[in-house]
mmCIF file of the N, C-alpha and C atoms, coordinates in Angstrom:
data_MODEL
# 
_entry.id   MODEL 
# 
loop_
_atom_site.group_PDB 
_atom_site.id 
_atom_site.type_symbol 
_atom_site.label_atom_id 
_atom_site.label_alt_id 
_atom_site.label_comp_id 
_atom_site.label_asym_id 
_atom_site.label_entity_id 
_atom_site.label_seq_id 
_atom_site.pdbx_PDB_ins_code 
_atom_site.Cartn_x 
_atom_site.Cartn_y 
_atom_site.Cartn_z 
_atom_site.occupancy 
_atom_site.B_iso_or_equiv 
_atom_site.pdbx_formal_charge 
_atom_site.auth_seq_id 
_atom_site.auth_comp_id 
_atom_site.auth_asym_id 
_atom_site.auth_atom_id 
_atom_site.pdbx_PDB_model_num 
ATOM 1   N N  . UNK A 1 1  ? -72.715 -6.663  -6.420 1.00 0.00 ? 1  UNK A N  1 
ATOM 2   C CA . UNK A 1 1  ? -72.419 -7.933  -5.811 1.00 0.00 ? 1  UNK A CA 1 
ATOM 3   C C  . UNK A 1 1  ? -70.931 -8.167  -5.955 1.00 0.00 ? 1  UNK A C  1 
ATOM 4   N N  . UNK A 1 2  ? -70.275 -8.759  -4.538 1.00 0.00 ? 2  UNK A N  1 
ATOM 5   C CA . UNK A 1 2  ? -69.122 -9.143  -4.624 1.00 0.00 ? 2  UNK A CA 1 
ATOM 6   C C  . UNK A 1 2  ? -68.594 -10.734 -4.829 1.00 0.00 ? 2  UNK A C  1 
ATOM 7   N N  . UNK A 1 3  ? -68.045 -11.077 -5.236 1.00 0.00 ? 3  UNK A N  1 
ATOM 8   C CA . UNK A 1 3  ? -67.880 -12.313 -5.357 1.00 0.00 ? 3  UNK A CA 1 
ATOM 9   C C  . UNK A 1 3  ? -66.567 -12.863 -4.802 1.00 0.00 ? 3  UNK A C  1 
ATOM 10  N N  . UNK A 1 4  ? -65.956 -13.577 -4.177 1.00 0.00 ? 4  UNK A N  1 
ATOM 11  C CA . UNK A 1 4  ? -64.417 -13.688 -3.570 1.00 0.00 ? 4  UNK A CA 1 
ATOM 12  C C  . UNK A 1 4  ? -64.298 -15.235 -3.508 1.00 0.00 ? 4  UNK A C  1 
ATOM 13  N N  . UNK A 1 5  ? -63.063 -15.586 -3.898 1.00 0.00 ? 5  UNK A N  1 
ATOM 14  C CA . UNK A 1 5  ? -62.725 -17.108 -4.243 1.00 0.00 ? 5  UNK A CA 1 
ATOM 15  C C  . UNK A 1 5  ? -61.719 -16.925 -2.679 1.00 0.00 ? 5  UNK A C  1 
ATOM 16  N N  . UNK A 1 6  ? -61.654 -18.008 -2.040 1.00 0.00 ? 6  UNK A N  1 
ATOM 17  C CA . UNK A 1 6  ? -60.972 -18.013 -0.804 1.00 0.00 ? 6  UNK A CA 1 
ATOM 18  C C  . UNK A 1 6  ? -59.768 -18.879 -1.458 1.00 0.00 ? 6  UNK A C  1 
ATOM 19  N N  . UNK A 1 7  ? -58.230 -19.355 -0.431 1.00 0.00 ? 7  UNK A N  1 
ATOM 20  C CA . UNK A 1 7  ? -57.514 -20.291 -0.686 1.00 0.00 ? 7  UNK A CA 1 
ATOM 21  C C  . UNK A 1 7  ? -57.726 -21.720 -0.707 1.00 0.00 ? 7  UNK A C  1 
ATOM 22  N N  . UNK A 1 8  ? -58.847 -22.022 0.050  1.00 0.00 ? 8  UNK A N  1 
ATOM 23  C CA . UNK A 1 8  ? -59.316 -23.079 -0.245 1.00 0.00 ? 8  UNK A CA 1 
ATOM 24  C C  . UNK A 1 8  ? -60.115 -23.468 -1.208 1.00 0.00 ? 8  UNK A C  1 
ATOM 25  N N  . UNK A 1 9  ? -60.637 -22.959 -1.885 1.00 0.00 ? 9  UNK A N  1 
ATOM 26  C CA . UNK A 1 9  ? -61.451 -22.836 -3.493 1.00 0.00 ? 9  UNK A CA 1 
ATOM 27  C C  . UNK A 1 9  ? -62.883 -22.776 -2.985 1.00 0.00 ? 9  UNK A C  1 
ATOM 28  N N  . UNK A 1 10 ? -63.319 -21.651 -2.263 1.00 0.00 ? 10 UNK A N  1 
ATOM 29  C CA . UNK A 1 10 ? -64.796 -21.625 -1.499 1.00 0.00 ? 10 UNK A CA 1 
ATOM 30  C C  . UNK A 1 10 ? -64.869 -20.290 -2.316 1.00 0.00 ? 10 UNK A C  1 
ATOM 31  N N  . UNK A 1 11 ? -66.375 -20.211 -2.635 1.00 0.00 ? 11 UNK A N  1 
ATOM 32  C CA . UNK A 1 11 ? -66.566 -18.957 -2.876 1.00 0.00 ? 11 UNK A CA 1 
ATOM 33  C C  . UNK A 1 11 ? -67.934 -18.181 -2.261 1.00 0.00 ? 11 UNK A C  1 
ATOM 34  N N  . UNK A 1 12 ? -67.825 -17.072 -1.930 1.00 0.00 ? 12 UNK A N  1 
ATOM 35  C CA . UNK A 1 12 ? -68.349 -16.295 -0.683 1.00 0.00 ? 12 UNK A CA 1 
ATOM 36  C C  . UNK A 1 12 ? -68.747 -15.154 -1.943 1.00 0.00 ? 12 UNK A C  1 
ATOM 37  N N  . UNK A 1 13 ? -70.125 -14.876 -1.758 1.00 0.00 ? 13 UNK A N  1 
ATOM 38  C CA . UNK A 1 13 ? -71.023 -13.351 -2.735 1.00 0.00 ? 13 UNK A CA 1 
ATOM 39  C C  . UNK A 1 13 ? -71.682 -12.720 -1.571 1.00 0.00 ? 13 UNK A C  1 
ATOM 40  N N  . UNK A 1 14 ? -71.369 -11.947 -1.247 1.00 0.00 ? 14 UNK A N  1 
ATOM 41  C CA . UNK A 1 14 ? -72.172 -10.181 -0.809 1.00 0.00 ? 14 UNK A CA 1 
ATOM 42  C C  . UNK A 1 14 ? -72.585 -9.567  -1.400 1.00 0.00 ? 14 UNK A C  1 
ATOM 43  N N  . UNK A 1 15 ? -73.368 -8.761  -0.808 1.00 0.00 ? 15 UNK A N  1 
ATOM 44  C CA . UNK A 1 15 ? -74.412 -7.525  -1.688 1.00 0.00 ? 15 UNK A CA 1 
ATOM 45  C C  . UNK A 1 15 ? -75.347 -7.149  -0.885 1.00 0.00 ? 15 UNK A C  1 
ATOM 46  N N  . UNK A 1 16 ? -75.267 -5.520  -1.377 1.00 0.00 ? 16 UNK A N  1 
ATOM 47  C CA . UNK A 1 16 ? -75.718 -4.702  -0.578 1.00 0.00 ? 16 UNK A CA 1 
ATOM 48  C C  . UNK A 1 16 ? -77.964 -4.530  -1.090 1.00 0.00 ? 16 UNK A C  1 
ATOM 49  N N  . UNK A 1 17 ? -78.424 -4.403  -0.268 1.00 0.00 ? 17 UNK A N  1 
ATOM 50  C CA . UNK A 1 17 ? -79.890 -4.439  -0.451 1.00 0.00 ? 17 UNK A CA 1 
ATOM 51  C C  . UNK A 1 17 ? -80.491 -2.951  -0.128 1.00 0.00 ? 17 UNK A C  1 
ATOM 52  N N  . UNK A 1 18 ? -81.173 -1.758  -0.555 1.00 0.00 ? 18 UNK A N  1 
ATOM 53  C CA . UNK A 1 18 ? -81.805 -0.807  -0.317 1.00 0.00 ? 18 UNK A CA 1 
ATOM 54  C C  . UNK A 1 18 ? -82.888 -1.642  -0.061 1.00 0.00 ? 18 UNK A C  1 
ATOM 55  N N  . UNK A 1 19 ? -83.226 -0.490  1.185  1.00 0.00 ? 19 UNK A N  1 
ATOM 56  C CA . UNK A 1 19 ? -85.015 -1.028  1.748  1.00 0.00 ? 19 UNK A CA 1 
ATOM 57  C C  . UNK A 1 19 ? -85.612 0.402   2.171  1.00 0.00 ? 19 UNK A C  1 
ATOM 58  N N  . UNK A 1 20 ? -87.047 -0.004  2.407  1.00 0.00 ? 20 UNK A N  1 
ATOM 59  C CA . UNK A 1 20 ? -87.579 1.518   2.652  1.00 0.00 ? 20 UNK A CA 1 
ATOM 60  C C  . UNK A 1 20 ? -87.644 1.456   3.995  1.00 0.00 ? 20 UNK A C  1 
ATOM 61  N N  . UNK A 1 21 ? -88.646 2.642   4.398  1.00 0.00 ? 21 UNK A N  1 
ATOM 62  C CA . UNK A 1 21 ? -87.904 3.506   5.825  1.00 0.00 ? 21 UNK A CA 1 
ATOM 63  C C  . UNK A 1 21 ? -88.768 2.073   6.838  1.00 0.00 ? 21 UNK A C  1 
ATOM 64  N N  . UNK A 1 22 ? -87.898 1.825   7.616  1.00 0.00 ? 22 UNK A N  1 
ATOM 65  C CA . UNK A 1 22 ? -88.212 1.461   8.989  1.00 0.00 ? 22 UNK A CA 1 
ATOM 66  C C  . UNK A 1 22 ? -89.762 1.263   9.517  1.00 0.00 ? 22 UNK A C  1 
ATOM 67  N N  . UNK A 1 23 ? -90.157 -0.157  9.988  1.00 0.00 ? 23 UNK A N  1 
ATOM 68  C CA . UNK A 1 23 ? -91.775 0.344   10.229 1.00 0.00 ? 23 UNK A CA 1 
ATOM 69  C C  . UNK A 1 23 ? -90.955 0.382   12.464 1.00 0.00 ? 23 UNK A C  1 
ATOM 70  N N  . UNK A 1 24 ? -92.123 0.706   12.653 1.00 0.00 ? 24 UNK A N  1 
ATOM 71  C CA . UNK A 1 24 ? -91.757 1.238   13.974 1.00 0.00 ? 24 UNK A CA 1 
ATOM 72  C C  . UNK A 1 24 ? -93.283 -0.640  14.147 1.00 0.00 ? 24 UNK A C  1 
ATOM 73  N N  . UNK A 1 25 ? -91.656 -1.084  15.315 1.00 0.00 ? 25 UNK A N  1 
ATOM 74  C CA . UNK A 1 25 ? -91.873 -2.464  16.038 1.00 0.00 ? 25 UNK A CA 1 
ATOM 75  C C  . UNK A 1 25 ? -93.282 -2.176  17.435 1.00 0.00 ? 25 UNK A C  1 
ATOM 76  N N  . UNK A 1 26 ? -94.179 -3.287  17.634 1.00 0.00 ? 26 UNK A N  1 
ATOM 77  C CA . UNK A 1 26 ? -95.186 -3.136  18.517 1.00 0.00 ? 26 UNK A CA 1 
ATOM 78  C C  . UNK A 1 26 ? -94.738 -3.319  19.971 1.00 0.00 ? 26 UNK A C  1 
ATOM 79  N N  . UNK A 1 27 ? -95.332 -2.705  20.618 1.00 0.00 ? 27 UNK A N  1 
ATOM 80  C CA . UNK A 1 27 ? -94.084 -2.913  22.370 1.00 0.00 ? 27 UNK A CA 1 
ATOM 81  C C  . UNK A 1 27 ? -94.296 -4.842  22.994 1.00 0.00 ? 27 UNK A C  1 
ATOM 82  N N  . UNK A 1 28 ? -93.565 -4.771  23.101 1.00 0.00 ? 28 UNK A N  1 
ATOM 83  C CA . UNK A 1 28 ? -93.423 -6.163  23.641 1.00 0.00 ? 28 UNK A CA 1 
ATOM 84  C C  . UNK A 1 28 ? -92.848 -6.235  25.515 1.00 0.00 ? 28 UNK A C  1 
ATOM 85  N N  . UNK A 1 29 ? -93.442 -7.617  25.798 1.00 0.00 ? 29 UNK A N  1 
ATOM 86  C CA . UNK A 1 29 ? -92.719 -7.523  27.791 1.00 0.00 ? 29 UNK A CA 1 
ATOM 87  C C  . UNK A 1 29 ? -91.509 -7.715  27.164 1.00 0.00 ? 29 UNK A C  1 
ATOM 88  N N  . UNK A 1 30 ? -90.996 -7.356  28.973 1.00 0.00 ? 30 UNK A N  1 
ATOM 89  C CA . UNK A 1 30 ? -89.431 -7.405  28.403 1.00 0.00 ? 30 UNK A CA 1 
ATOM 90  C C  . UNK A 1 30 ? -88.877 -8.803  28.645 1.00 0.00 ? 30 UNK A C  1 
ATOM 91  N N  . UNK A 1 31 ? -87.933 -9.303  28.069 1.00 0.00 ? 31 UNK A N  1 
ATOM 92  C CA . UNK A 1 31 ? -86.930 -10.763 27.458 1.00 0.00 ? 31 UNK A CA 1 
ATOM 93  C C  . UNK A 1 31 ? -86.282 -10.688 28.008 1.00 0.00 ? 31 UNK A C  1 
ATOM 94  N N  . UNK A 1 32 ? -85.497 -11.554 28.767 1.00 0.00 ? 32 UNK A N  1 
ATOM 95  C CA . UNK A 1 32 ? -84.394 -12.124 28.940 1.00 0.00 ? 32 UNK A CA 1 
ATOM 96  C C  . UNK A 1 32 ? -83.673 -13.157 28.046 1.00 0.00 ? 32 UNK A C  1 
ATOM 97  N N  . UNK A 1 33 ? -82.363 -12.311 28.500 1.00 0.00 ? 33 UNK A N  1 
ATOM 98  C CA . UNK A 1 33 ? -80.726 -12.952 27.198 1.00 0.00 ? 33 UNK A CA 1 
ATOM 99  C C  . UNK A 1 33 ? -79.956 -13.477 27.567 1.00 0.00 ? 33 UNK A C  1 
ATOM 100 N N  . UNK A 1 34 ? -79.438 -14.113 27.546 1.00 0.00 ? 34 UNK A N  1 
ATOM 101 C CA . UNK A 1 34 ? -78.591 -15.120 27.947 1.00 0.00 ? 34 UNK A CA 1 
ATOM 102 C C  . UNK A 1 34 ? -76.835 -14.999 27.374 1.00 0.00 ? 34 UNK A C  1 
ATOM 103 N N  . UNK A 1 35 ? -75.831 -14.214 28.553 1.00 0.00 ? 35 UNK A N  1 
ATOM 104 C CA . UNK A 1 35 ? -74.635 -14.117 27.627 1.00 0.00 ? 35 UNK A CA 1 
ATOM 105 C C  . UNK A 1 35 ? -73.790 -15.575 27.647 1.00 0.00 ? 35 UNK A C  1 
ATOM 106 N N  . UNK A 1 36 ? -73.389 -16.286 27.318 1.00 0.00 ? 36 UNK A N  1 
ATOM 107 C CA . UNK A 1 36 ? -72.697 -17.726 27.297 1.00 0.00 ? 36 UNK A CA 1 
ATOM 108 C C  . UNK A 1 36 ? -71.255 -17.460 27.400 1.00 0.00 ? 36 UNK A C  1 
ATOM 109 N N  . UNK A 1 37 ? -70.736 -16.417 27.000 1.00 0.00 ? 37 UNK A N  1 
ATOM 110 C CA . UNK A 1 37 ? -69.337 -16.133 27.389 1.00 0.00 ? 37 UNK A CA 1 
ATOM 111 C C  . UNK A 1 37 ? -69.083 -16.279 28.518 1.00 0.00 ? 37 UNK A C  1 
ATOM 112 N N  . UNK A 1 38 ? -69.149 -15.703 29.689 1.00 0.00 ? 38 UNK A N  1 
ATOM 113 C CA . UNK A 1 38 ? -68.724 -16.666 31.094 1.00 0.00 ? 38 UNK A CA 1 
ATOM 114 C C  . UNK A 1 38 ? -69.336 -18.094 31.095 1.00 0.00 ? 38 UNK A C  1 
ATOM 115 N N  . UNK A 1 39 ? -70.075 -18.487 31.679 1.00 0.00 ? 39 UNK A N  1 
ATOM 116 C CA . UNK A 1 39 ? -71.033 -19.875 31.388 1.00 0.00 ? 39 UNK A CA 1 
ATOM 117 C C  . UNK A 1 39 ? -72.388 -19.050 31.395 1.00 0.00 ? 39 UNK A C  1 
ATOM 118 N N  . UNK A 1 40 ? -72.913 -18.684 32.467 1.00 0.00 ? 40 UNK A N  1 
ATOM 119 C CA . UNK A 1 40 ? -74.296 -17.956 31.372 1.00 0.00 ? 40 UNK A CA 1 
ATOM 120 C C  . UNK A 1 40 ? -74.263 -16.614 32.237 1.00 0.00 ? 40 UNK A C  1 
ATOM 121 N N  . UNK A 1 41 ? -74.491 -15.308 32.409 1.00 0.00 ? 41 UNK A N  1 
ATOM 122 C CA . UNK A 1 41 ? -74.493 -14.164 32.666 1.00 0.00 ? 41 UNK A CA 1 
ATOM 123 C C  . UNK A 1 41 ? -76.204 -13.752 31.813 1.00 0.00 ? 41 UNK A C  1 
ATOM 124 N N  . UNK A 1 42 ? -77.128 -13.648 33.256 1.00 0.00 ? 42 UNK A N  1 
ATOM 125 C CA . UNK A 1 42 ? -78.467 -13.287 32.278 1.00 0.00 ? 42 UNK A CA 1 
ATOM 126 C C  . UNK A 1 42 ? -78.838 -11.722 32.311 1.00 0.00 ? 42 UNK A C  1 
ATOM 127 N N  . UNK A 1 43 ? -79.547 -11.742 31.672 1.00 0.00 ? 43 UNK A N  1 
ATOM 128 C CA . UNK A 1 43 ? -79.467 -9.967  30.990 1.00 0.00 ? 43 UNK A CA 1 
ATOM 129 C C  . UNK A 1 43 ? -80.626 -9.013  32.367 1.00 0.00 ? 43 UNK A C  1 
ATOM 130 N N  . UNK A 1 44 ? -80.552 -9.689  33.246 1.00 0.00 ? 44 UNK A N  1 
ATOM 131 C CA . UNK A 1 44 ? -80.796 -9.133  34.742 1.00 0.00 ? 44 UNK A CA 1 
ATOM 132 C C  . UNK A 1 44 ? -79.489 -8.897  35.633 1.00 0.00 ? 44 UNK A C  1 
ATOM 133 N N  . UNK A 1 45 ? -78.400 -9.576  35.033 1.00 0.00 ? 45 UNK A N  1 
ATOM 134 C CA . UNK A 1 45 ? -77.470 -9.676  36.007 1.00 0.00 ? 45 UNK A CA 1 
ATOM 135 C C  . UNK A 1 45 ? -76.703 -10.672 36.968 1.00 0.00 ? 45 UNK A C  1 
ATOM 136 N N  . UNK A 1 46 ? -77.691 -11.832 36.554 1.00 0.00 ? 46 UNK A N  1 
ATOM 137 C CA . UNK A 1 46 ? -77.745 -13.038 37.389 1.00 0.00 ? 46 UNK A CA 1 
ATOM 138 C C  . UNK A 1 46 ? -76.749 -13.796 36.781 1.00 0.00 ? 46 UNK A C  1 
ATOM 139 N N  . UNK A 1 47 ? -75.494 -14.506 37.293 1.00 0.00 ? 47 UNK A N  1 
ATOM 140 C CA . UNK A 1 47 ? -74.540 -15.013 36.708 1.00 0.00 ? 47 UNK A CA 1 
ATOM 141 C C  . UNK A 1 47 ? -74.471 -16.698 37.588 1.00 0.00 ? 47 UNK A C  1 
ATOM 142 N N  . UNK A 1 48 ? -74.361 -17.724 36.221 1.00 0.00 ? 48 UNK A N  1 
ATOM 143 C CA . UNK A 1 48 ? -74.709 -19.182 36.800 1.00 0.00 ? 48 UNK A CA 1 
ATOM 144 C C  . UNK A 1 48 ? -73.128 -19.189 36.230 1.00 0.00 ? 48 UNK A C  1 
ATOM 145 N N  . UNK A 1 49 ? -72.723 -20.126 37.265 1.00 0.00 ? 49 UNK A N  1 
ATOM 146 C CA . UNK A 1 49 ? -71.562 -20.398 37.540 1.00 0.00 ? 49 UNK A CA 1 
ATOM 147 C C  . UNK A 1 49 ? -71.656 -21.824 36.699 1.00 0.00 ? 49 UNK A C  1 
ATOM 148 N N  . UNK A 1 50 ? -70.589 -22.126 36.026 1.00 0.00 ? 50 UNK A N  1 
ATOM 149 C CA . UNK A 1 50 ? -69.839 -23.305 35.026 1.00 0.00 ? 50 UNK A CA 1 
ATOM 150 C C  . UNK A 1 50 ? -70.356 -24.558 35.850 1.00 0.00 ? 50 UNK A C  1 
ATOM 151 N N  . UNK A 1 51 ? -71.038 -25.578 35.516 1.00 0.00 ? 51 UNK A N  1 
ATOM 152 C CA . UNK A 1 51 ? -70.769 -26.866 36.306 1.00 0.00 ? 51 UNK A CA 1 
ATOM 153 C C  . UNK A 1 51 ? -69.463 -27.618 35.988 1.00 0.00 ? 51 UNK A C  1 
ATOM 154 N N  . UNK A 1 52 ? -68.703 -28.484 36.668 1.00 0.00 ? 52 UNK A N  1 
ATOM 155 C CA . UNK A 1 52 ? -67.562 -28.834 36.441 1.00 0.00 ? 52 UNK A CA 1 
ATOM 156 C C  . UNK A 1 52 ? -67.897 -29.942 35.960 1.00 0.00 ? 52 UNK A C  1 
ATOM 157 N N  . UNK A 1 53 ? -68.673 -30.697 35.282 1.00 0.00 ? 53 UNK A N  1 
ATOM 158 C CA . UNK A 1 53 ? -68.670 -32.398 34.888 1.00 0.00 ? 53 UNK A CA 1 
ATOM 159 C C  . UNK A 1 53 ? -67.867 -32.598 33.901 1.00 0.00 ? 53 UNK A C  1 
ATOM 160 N N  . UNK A 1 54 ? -67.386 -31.712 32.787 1.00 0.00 ? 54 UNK A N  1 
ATOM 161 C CA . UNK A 1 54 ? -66.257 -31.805 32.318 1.00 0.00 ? 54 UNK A CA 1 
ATOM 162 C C  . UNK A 1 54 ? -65.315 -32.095 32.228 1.00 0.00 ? 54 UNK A C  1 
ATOM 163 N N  . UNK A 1 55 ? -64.828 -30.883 33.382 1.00 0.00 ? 55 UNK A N  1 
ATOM 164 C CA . UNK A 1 55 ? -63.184 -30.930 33.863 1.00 0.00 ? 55 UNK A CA 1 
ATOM 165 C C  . UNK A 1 55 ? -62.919 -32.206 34.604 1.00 0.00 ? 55 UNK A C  1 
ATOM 166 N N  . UNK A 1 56 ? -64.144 -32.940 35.222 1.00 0.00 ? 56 UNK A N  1 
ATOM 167 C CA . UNK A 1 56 ? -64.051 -33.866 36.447 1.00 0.00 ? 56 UNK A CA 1 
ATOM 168 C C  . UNK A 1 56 ? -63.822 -35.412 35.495 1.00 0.00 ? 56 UNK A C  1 
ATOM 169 N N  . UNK A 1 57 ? -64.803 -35.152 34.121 1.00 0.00 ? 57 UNK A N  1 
ATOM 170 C CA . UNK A 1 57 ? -64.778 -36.402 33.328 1.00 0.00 ? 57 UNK A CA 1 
ATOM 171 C C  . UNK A 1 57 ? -63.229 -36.449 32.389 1.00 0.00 ? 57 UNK A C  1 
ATOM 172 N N  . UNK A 1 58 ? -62.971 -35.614 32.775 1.00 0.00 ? 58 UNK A N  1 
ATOM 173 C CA . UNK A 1 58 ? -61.267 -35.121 32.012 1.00 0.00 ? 58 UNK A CA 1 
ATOM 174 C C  . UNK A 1 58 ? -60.029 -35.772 32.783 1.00 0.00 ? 58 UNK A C  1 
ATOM 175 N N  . UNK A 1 59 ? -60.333 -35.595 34.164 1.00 0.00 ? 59 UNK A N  1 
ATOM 176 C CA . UNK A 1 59 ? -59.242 -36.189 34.764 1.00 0.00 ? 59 UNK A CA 1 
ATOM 177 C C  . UNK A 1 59 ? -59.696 -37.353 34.791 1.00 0.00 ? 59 UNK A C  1 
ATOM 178 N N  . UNK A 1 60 ? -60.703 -38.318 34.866 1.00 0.00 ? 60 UNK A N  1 
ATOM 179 C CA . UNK A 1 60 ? -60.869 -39.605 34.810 1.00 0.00 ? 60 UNK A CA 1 
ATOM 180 C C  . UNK A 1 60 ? -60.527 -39.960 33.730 1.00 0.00 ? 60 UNK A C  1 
# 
């Protein structure tokens, strides 16, 4: 275990865990993901464009 004091006086512990081997996952349909980095880009390909109510409530 690691232990680390930050500059702000926070302290942060890591540590590493051994586990045994892998169980093999049951098949599942397939999911859709959602990337949010553009405004949403879905994991088909389908990309929704930003609504502007924001930018519009910004200049008011």
């Amino acid at each position: 275990m690691t232990v680390v004091k930050d500059s702000a006086g926070r302290y942060f512990a890591s540590f590493v865990v051994e586990s045994g081997p892998e169980e093999v996952l049951p098949q599942t349909t397939p999911e859709i993901g959602i990337d949010l980095g553009h405004f949403a880009v879905l994991s088909d390909g389908t990309k929704i464009d930003s609504p502007r109510f924001l930018r519009r409530a910004e200049k008011r």
